[in-house]
C-alpha positions in Angstrom: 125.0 147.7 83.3 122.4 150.4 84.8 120.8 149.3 87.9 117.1 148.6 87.2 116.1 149.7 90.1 116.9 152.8 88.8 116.2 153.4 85.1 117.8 156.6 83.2 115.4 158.6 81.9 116.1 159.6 78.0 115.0 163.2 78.4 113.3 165.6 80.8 114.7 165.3 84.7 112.2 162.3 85.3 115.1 159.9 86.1 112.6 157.5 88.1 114.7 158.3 91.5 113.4 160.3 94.0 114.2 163.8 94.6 116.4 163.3 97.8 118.3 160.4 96.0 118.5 162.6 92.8 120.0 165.8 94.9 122.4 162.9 96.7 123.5 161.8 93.3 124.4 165.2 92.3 125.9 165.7 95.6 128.1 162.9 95.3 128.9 163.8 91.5 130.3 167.0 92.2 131.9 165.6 95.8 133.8 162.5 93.7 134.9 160.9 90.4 131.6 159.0 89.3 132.6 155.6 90.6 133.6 156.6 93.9 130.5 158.1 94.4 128.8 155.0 93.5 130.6 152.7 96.0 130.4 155.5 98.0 126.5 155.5 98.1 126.0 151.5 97.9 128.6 151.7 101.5 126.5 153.7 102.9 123.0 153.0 101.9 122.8 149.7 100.4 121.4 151.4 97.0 123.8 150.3 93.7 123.4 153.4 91.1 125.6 152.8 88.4 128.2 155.4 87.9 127.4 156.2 84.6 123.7 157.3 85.9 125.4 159.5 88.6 127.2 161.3 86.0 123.8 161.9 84.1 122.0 163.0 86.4 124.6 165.6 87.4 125.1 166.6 84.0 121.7 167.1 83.4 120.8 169.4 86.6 124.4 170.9 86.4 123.2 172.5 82.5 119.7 173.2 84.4 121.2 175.2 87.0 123.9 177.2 84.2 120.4 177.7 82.4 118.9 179.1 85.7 121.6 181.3 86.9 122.2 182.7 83.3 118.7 183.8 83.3 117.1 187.2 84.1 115.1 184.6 87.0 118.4 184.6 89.0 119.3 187.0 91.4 122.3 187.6 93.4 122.2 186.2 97.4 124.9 189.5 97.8 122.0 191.8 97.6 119.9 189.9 100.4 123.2 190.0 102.2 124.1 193.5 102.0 120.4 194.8 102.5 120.3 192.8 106.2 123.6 194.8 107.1 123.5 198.5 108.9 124.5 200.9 106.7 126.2 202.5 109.6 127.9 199.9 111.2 128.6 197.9 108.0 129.5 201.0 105.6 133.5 200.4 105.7 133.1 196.4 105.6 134.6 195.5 101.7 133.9 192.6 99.4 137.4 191.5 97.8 136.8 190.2 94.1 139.0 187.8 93.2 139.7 186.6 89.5 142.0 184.0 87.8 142.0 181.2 85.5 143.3 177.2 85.7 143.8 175.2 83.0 142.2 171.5 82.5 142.4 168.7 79.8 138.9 168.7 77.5 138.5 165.7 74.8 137.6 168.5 72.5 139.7 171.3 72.7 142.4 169.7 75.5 144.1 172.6 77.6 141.3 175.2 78.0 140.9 177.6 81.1 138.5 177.7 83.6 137.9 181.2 84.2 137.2 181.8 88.2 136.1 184.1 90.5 135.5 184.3 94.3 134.0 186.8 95.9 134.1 187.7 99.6 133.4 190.2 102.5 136.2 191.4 104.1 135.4 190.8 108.0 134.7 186.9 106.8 138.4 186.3 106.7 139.4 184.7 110.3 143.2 185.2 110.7 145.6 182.0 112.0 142.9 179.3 112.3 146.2 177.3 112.5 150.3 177.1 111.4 150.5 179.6 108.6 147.0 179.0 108.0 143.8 181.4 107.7 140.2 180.7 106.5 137.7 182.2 104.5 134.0 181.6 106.2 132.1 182.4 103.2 132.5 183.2 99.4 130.3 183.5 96.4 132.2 181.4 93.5 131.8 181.9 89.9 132.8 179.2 87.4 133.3 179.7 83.7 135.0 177.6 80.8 134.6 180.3 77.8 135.9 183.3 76.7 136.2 186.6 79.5 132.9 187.8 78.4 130.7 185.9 79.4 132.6 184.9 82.4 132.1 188.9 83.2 128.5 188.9 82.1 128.3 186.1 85.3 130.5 187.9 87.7 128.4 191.2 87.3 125.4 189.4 88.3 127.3 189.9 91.9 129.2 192.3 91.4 126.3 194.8 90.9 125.1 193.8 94.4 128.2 195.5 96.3 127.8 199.4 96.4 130.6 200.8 94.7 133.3 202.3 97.3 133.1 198.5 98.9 134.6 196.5 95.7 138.2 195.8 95.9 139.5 194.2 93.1 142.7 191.8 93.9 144.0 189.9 91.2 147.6 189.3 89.0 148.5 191.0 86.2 146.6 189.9 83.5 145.2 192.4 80.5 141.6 190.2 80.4 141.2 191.4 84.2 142.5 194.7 84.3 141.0 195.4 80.9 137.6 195.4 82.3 138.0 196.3 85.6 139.2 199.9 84.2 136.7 199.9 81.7 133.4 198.7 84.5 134.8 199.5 87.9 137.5 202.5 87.5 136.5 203.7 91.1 136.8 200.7 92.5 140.2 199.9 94.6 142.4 198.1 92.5 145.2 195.7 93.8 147.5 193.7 91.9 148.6 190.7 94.2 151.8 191.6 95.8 153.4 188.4 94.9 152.6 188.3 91.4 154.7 191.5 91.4 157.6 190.0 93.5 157.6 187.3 91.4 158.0 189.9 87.8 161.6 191.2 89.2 162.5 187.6 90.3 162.4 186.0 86.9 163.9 189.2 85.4 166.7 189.3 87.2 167.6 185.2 87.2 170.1 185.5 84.0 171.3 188.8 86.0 172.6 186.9 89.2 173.1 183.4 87.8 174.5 181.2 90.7 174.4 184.5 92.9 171.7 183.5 94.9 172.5 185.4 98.0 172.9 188.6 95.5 169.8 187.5 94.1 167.5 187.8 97.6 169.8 190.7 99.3 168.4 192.4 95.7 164.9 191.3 95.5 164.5 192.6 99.9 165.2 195.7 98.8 163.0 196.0 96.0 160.3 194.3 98.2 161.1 197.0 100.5 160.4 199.9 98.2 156.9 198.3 97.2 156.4 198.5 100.5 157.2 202.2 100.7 154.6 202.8 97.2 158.1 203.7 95.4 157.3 202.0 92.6 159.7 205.1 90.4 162.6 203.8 92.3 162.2 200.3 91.1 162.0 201.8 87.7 165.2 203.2 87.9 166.9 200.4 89.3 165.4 198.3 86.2 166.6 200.9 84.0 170.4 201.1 86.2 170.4 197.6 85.1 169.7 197.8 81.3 172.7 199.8 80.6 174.5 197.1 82.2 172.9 194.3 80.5 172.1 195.4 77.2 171.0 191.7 76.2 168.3 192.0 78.6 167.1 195.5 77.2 163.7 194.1 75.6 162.6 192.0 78.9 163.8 194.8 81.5 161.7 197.3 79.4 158.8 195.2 79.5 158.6 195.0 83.0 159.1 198.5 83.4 156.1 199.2 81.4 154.8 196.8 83.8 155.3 198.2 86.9 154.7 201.5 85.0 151.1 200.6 84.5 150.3 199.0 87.6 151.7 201.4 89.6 148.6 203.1 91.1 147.2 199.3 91.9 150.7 198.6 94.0 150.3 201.1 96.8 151.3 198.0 99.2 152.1 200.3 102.0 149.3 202.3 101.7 147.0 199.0 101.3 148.5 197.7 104.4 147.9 201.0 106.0 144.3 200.7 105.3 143.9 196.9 106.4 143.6 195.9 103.3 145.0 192.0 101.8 147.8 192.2 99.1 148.2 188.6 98.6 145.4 186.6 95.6 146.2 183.7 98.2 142.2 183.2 98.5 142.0 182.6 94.6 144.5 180.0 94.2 143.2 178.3 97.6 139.6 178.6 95.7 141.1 176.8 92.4 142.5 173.7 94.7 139.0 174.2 95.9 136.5 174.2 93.2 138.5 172.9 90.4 141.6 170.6 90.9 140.4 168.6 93.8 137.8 167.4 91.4 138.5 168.5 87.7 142.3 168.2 87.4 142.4 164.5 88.3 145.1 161.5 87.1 143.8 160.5 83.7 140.3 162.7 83.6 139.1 164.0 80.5 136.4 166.0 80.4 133.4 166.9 77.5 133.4 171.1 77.2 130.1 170.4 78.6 130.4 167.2 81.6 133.2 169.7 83.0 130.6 172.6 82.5 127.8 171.2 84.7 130.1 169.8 86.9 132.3 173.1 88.0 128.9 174.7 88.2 127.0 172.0 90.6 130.6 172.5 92.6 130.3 176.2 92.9 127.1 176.5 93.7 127.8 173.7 96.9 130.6 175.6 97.9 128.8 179.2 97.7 126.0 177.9 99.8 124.0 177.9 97.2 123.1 174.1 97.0 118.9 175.2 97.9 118.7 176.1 94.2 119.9 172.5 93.3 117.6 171.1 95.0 115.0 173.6 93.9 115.1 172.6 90.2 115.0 168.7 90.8 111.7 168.9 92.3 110.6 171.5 90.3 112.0 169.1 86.9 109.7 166.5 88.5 
């Protein structure tokens, strides 16, 4: 049963709760599962909100912020950024743009991806913070469940704040990426993450050294090697050395070879590395334990297309530092 104390409102964002409690309640929503943030808030402030009002309210300033920062109103905090830097001392600073999707269970659809982006300047990344551990100060997150599209149409919104010879695009292999990177950004540098290529010739040549495993990584160092050299035609011709002596793996080998064929100009790692550049998508799959599993990919959660809408949206916007335009809209809704 609702609290009384705190009646739902049927429409509008008139929910009969302050605006502090109201931005706490979205807070919490986007923090925890709905009932944890309820016991949550009654521990810590003696006030019972029902969970189901918690999710409301979250759902309803979740849509009103996706309606805000879909709207011609909304305007990039990478251009307020970039127009406080020196244009002499800051000129060879880059912003990484990092894409990817996750998959998570919908009532309506089930499996459907959450297409994500982070994006990042490159002197925010602090190196060994701890044990095989570095951190990312800042990032601007982008949150989509829908076609690549319109998950674009949001990522340009930031995107077009970053002068053009400062994009670096590092992301896998996927056609929906590359696709409109080539067609948007062509003179942008382009990176496909180094593991995501490692990881191609690993699976390829499984069947070759079955219960060789020794084979297997004596094989895959020297192909590692020769990525790191930019020789990208050698490992060509090692793929091909080993179609004529599998011929059962022709179709698969030739697949990867058109692969590494078309990637080859975005898996210069030596060069990269030369230029201080990252290799590794690490900050992407970091930023989907982030922003979506931690609090979307749950035991036993399944979501409306729309609750898990709001919701990944309330959480991006928290963890972009963006939480002032939550905030914003509940006492403007008022």
């Amino acid at each position: 049963m609702v609290d009384k104390r705190w009646p739902i409102a049927q429409s509008g964002g008139n929910f009969g709760i302050s605006a502090n409690m109201q931005e706490l309640l979205c807070y919490l929503g986007q923090e925890r599962v709905f009932e944890d943030a309820s016991r949550i808030l009654k521990k810590l402030t003696g006030v019972d909100v029902n969970a189901k009002q918690i999710e409301r309210v979250c759902h309803y300033y979740g849509e009103a912020l996706e309606t805000y920062t879909t709207s011609d109103k909304y305007q990039s905090p990478l251009y307020a950024e970039i127009a406080r830097q020196s244009p002499v001392k800051d000129a060879d600073k880059k912003y990484y743009i990092l894409v990817d999707g996750s998959m998570v269970f919908t009532r309506e659809e089930q499996w459907k991806e959450v297409k994500l982006g982070r994006i990042f300047r490159s002197d925010k990344r602090v190196d060994r913070v701890g044990v095989n551990r570095n951190m990312i100060t800042s990032s601007q997150y982008v949150a989509h469940l829908g076609n690549h599209n319109e998950f674009w149409d949001k990522m340009e919104v930031h995107i077009e704040a970053i002068p053009k010879k400062r994009r670096v695009f590092l992301c896998d292999g996927a056609s929906w990426i590359w696709n409109r990177v080539e067609d948007s950004h062509g003179e942008s540098i382009q990176i496909v993450d180094f593991f995501h290529a490692k990881e191609h010739l690993s699976i390829l040549v499984s069947p070759v050294f079955k219960n060789k495993e020794e084979q297997k990584k004596k094989w895959l160092s020297e192909q590692e090697q020769l990525l790191f050299e930019d020789n990208i035609e050698e490992i060509k011709n090692e793929l091909k050395r080993l179609m004529k002596i599998h011929p059962s793996l022709k179709s698969s080998i030739n697949r990867e070879i058109n692969y590494f064929s078309k990637h080859a100009h975005r898996m210069q790692y030596g060069t990269f590395r030369k230029s201080g550049l990252l290799i590794g998508s690490g900050p992407i799959e970091s930023a989907h334990r982030k922003v979506v599993q931690q609090r979307l990919k749950l035991s036993g959660q399944r979501w409306t297309m729309t609750g898990l809408q709001t919701i990944v949206t309330l959480r991006a916007a928290y963890l972009s530092g963006e939480w002032d335009k939550v905030f914003s809209l509940i006492k403007n809704s008022r």
